[in-house]
N, C-alpha and C positions, 0 to 999 in steps of 0.2 A: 617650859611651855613652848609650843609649836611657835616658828617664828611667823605663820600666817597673824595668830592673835596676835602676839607681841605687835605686830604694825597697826592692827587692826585697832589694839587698843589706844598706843600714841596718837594715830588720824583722831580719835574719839576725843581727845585730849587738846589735840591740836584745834580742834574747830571749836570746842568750848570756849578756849581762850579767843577764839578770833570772832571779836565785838561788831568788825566789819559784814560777817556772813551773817552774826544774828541780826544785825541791821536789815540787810537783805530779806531776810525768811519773815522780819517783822513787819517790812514795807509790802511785801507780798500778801500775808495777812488781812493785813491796812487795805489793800486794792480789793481784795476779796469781798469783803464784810462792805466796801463803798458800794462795790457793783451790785450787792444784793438790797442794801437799803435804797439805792436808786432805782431799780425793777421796780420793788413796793410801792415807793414815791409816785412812780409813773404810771401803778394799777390805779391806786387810788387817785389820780389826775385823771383818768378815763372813765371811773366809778365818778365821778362828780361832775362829769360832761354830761354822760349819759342820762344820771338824775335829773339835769336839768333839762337835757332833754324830753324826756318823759314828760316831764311837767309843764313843759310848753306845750307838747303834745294836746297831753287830759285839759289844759285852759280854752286850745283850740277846735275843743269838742272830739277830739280824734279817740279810738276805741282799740286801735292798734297798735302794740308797745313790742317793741322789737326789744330779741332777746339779749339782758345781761351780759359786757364781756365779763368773759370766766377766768382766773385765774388759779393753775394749778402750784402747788406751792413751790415742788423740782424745776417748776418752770424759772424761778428767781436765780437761778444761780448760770445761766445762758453767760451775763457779763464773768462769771469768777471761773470758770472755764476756758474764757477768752484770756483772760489774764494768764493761766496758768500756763496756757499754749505760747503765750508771747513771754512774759516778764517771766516766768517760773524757771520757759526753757535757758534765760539770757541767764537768769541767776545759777542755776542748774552748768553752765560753762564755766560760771566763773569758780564754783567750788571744786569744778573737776581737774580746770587747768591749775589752781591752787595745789591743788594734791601733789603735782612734777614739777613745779615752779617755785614752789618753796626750798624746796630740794636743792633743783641747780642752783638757786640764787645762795643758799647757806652755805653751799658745798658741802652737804652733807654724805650725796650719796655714794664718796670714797668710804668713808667711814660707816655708814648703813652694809654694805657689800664686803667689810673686813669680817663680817660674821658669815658664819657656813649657812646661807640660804639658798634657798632652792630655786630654782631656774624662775617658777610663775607664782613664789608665796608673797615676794615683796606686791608683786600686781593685785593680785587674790586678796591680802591685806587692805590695802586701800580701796578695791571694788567693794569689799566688804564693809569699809567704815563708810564709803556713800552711800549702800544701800541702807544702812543704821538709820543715817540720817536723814536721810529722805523717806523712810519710813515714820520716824518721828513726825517729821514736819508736817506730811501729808497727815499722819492723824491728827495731829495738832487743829489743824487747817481745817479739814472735815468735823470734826466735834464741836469748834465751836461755830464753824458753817450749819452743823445741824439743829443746834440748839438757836442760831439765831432765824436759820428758815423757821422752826417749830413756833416761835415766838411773833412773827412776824407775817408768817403763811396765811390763805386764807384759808387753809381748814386744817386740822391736823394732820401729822403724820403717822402715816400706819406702818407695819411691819414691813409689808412691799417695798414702801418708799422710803427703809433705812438699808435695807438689802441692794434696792438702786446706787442708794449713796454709798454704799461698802462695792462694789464693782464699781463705783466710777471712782473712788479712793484708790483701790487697786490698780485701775488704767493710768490714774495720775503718776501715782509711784513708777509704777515701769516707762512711763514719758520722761517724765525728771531722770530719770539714773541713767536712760539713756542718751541725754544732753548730757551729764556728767562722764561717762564712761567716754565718749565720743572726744571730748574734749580733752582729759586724760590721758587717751590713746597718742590724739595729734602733740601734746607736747613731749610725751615720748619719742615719738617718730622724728619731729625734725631737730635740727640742732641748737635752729634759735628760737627765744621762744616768744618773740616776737610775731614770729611766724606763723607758728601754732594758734597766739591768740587771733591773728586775723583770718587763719583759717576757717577757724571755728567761729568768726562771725560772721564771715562771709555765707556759708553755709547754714547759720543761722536765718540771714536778713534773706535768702534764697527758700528756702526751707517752711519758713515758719509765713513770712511777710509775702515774699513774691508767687512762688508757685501758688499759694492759696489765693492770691488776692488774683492771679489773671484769672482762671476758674471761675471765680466769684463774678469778675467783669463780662467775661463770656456768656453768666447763663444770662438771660432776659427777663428771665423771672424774678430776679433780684435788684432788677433798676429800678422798681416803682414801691414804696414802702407797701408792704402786706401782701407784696407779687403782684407780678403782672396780669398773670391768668385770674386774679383775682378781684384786682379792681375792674377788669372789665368782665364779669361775672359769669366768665366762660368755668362750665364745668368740668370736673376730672376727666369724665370721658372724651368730651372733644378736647381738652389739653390733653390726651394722649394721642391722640389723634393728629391733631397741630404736631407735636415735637418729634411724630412718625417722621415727617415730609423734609425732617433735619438729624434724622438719626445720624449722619458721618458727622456733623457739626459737633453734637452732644457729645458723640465718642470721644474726639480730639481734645474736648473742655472737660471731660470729666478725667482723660489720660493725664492730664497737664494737674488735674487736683490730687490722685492717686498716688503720683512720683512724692507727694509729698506729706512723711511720715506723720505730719500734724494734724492733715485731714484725714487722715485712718484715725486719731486718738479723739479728734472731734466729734467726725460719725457715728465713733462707740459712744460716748459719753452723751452726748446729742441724742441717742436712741436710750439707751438706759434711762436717763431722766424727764423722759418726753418732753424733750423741748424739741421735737422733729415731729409737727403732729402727726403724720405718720405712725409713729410710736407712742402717742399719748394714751395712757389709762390699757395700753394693752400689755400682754402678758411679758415677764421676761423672757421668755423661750422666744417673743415674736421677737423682739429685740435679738435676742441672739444671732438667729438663725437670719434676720437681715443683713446685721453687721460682720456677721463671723468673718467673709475676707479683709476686713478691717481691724477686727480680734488679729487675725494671725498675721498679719504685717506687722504690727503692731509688735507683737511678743516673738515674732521670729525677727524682727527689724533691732527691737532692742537685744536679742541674743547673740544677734550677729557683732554689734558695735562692741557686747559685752568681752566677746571673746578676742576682737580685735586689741581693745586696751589690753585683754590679758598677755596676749602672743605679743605686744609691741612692746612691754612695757618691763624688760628684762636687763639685765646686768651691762653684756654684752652692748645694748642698743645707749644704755641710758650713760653710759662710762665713755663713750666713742670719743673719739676728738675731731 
């Protein structure tokens, strides 16, 4: 048997037995499924303001009933999104640094390297059983995300909006493997691996936490709940107009969100399941063709990291003293 599978198979092996990462993937799970039934919780807390609004209204003789909030059902899943970018990516480190850490700490991989392998199958091997498994997970995750948005939505879902859900499954997968490959690479690279892991969190808490969150502090439109331009009921066209008179500001806040690989996977996924009203009820091609330089960060971002773990993660590098 190729010795790529033969690794591929043990990493498959190896994670089944480790109770700690299904902990993980299950606490993952757990955060998903809370963030959706609290969206719902908090339509229907809006749904019963509004009723009551209404009906103070028609007592007070009034004839004018302002329109229903709407809830789209893709819209529930904003918070399990947010999760997956934060918790999915921290978990996603911890299974990749596991894959080279096990290793040096068994001293195994004298004895893995007495067999005639090949320069990138041991690497190849283990990219391959993370992909396995985070493909698992991710369907895991989505199926019963689907079935509980279908259950719980306020309208059904159509064909559309399980096609949304299979592209934003897809974008997650490639987010997750690339926290795992990334992570795997760095404890190839250095020699302690101590090091590796606070690399990889440091670049984590940078990545995922900060560059997103200065961005976010910089726009203005995000300091007042439902936007700024919005509570003071300035229209689209003159908020373009306003944010003309700041175009160098906007460039430098949106530079500072780009550098970071999370808000490319956000953007995508954010448009796919129109929780960007921008993107809401419109087609997928409009999504695409909005998001595409965020598509391709994205999947050349994780190719890049892919093939870093692979090139790092050799004989030579992992034997050194």
């Amino acid at each position: 048997m190729n010795n790529t599978l033969v690794i591929f198979r043990k990493e498959l092996l190896d994670i089944r037995r480790n109770k700690f990462l299904l902990l993980l993937l299950t606490f993952t799970l757990l955060a998903v499924l809370v963030s959706i039934l609290v969206s719902a919780l908090d339509f229907r807390v809006k749904m019963d303001a509004y009723n009551k609004y209404v009906l103070a209204l028609h007592s007070a003789g009034s004839t004018t009933v302002p329109a229903p909030p709407q809830l789209f059902p893709l819209q529930l899943l904003r918070g399990s999104i947010e999760y997956l970018e934060i918790l999915g990516a921290l978990f996603s480190i911890v299974l990749g640094y596991g894959m080279i850490a096990k290793e040096k700490q068994k001293a195994t991989l004298g004895l893995i390297f007495t067999r005639p392998i090949g320069r990138y199958q041991f690497a190849a091997g283990k990219i391959l059983a993370l992909a396995w498994t985070w493909f698992l997970a991710v369907l895991t995750i989505f199926t019963i995300v689907t079935a509980v948005v279908a259950v719980i939505g306020n309208s059904p879902l159509h064909a559309i909006d399980l096609y949304r859900l299979l592209i934003t499954a897809g974008l997650s997968w490639i987010y997750l493997l690339l926290w795992s490959a990334l992570a795997m690479g760095l404890a190839s690279y250095t020699r302690e691996l101590g090091i590796s892991l606070v690399a990889s969190i440091v670049l984590w808490l940078s990545v995922v936490l900060i560059l997103p969150q200065i961005g976010d502090t910089m726009d203005p439109d995000n300091q007042v709940p439902g936007g700024l331009f919005h509570s003071l009921q300035i229209s689209k066209k003159n908020e373009v107009a306003v944010l003309a008179n700041f175009a160098g500001f906007d460039k430098v806040r949106n530079g500072i969100e780009i550098s970071s690989i999370t808000k490319h996977y956000e953007r995508s996924t954010f448009a796919y399941l129109g929780i960007k009203d921008k993107f809401n009820q419109m087609p997928v091609g409009f999504a695409f063709s909005g998001t595409l330089p965020n598509l391709l960060s994205l999947i050349f971002g994780s190719f890049g990291v892919i093939l870093f773990a692979v090139l790092i993660t050799t004989r030579k590098r992992l034997l050194r003293r």
